[in-house]
C-alpha positions as CSV (number, residue, x, y, z in Angstrom):
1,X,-41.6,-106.3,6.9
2,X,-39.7,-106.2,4.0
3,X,-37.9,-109.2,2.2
4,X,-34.7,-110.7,3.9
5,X,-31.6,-109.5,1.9
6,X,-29.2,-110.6,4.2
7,X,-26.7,-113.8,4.3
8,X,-28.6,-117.0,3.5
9,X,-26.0,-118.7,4.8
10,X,-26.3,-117.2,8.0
11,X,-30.1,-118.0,8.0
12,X,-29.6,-121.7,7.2
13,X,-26.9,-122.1,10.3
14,X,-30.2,-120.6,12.0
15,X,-32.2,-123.2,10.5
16,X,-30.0,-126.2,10.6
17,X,-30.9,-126.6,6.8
18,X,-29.2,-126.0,3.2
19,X,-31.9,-122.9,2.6
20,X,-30.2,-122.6,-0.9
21,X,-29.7,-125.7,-1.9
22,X,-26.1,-125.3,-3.1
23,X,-23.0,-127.1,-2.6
24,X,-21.3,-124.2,-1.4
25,X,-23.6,-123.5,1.5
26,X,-23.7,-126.9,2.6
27,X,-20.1,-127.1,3.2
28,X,-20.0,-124.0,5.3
29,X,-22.7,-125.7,7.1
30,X,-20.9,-129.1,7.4
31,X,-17.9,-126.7,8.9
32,X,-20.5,-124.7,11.0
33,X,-22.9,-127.0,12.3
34,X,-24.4,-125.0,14.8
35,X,-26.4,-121.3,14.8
36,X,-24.7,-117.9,14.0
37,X,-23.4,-116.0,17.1
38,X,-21.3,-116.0,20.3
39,X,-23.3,-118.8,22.0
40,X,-23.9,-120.7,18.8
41,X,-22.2,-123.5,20.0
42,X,-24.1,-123.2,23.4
43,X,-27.7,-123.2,21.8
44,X,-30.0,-125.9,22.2
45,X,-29.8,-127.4,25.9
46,X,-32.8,-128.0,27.0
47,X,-36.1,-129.6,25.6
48,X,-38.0,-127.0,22.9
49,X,-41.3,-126.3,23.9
50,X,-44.0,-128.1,21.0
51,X,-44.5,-124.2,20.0
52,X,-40.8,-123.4,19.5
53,X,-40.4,-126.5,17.5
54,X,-43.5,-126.0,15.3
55,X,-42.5,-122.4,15.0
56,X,-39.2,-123.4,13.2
57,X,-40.5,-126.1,11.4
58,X,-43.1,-122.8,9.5
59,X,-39.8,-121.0,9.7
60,X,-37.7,-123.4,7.7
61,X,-40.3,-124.3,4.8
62,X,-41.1,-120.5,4.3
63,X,-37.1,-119.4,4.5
64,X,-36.6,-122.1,1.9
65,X,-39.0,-120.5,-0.7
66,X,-38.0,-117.3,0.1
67,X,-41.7,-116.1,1.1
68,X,-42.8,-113.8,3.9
69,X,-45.2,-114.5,6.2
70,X,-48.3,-113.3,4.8
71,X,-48.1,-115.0,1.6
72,X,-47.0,-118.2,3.2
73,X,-50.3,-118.1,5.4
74,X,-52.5,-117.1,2.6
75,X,-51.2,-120.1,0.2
76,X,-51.3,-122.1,3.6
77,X,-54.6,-121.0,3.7
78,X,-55.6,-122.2,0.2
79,X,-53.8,-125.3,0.6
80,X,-56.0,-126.5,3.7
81,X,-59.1,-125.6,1.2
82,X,-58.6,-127.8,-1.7
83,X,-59.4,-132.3,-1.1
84,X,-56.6,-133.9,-0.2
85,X,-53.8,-134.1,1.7
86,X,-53.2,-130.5,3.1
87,X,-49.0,-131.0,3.7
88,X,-48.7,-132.5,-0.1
89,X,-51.5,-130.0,-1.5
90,X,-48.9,-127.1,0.1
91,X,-46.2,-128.3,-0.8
92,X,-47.2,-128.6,-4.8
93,X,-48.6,-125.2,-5.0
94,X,-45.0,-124.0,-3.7
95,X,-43.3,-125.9,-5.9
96,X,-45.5,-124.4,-9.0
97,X,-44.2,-120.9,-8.1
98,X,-42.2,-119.7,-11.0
99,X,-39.4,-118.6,-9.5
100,X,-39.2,-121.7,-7.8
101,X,-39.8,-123.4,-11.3
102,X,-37.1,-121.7,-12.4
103,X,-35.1,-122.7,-9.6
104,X,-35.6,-126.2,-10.3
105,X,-34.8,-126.8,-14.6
106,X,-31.7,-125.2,-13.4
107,X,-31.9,-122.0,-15.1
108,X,-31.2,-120.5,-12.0
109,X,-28.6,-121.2,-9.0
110,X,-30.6,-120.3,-5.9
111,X,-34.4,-119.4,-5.6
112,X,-33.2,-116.3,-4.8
113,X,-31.4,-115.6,-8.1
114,X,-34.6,-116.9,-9.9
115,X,-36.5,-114.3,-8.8
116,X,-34.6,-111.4,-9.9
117,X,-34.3,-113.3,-12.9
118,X,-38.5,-113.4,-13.2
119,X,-38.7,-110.2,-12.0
120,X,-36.3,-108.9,-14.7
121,X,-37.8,-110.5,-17.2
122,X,-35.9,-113.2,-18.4
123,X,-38.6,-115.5,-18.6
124,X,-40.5,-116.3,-20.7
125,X,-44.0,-118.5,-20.3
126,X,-45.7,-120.1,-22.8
127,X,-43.8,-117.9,-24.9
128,X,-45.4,-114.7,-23.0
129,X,-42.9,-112.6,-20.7
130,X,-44.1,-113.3,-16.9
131,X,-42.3,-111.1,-14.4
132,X,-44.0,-111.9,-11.0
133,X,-42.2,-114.9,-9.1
134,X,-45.3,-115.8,-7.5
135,X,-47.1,-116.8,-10.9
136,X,-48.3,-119.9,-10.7
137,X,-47.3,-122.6,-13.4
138,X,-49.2,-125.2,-15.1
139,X,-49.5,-128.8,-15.8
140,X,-47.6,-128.4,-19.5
141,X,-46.5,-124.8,-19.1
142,X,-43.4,-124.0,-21.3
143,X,-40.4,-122.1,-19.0
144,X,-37.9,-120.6,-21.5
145,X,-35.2,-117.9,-21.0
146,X,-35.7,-115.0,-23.0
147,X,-33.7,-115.6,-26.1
148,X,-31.6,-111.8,-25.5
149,X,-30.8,-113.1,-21.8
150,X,-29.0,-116.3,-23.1
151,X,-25.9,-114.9,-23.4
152,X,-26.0,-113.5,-20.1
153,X,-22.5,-115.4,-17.8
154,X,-24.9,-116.1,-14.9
155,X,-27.6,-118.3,-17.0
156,X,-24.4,-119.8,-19.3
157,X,-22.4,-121.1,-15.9
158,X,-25.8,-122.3,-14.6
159,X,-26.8,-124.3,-17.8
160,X,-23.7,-125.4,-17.6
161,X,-23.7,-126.9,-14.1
162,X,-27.1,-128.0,-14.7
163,X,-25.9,-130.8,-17.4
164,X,-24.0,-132.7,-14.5
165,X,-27.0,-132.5,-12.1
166,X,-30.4,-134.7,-12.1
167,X,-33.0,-132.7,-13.3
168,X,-36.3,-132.5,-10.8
169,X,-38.1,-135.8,-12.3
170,X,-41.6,-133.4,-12.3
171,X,-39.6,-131.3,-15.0
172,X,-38.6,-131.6,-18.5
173,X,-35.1,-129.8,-19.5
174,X,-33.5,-129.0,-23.3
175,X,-30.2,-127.2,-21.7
176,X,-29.5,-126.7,-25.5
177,X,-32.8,-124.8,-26.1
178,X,-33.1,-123.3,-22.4
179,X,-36.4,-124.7,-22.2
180,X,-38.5,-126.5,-20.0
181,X,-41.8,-127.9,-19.2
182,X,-43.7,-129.0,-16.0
183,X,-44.6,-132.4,-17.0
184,X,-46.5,-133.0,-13.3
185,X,-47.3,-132.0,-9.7
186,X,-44.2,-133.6,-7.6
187,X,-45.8,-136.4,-5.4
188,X,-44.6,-136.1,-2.0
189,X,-42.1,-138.7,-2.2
190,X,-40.4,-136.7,-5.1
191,X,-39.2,-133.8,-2.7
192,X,-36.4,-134.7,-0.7
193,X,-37.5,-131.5,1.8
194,X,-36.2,-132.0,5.7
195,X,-39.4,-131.0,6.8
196,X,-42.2,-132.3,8.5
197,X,-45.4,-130.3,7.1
198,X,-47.7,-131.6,9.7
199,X,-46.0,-129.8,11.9
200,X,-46.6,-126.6,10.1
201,X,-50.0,-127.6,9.6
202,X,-50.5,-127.7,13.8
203,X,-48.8,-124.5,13.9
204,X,-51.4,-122.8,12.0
205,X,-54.4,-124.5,13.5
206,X,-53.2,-124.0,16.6
């Protein structure tokens, strides 16, 4: 099945959640607060069954980050390999996703315009052009925006919006240089994320 390209708005009245993480979608939601449809408003009587609400949980993280289901198992899958905490180990390799990277110095407004901004090469890593979302970053990498797409009105407004907003405290940001670095793996504590991962971690071992 092929990527969702449809209204992430109407995805995150599915989810109950801000899936892009922008002012704008969280005051439709605020108006909204129930699913999309006819018998949005009617949804929900009735207790979910432990599968339905593990289901969602999976549904929400992997909506957030924009992934499909295969590649969401298969990092799930590497995640529950490595010592540690398998939620917190899952959660940081999500996080390290470029596009997601991108997402969070600001560069881009969504994770969804981050990746056609990898994709179309706009960024650069360690000074090398990367244009596969998925890469993963590194401890010290170097995230800059292609010095011919700095003029582009999309990356201005964003850098400009990005100067009245906190910066992700596992990221460095020069807004003057459009650069960045990933100082650190966020500790768990460090991502404000309305999920519960152990829920997604009895979904798959279910």
């Amino acid at each position: 099945m092929g990527r969702y390209r449809g209204s992430i708005t109407k995805l995150s009245r599915r989810e109950g959640i801000n899936l892009a993480e922008t002012e704008k979608v969280q005051k439709y939601l605020d108006k909204r607060p129930y699913p999309p449809g006819q018998h949005g408003q009617r949804r929900g009587r009735g207790r979910p069954s432990d599968y339905s609400v593990r289901l969602r949980e999976k549904q929400k993280l992997s909506r957030l980050y924009g992934m499909g289901e295969k590649q969401f198992r298969n990092l799930f899958t590497e995640a529950s390999e490595v010592p540690g905490v398998t939620g917190t180990v899952f959660l940081q390799l999500l996080e390290r996703r470029l596009d997601n990277v991108v997402f969070r110095m600001g560069f881009a407004g969504t994770r969804r315009q981050a990746r056609q901004f990898v994709g179309h090469g706009h960024i650069l890593v360690n000074g090398q052009k990367v244009d596969v979302p998925s890469y993963r970053v590194k401890i010290g990498d170097e995230i800059v925006v292609a010095e011919g797409s700095r003029s582009m009105g999309f990356i201005q407004e964003n850098m400009e919006a990005q100067k009245r907003r906190r910066v992700a405290p596992w990221v460095e940001l020069n807004p003057e240089t459009f650069t960045g670095t990933f100082a650190r793996l966020p500790a768990r504590e460090d991502l404000a994320l309305p999920i519960n991962e152990n829920f997604i971690i009895e979904y798959y071992s279910r």
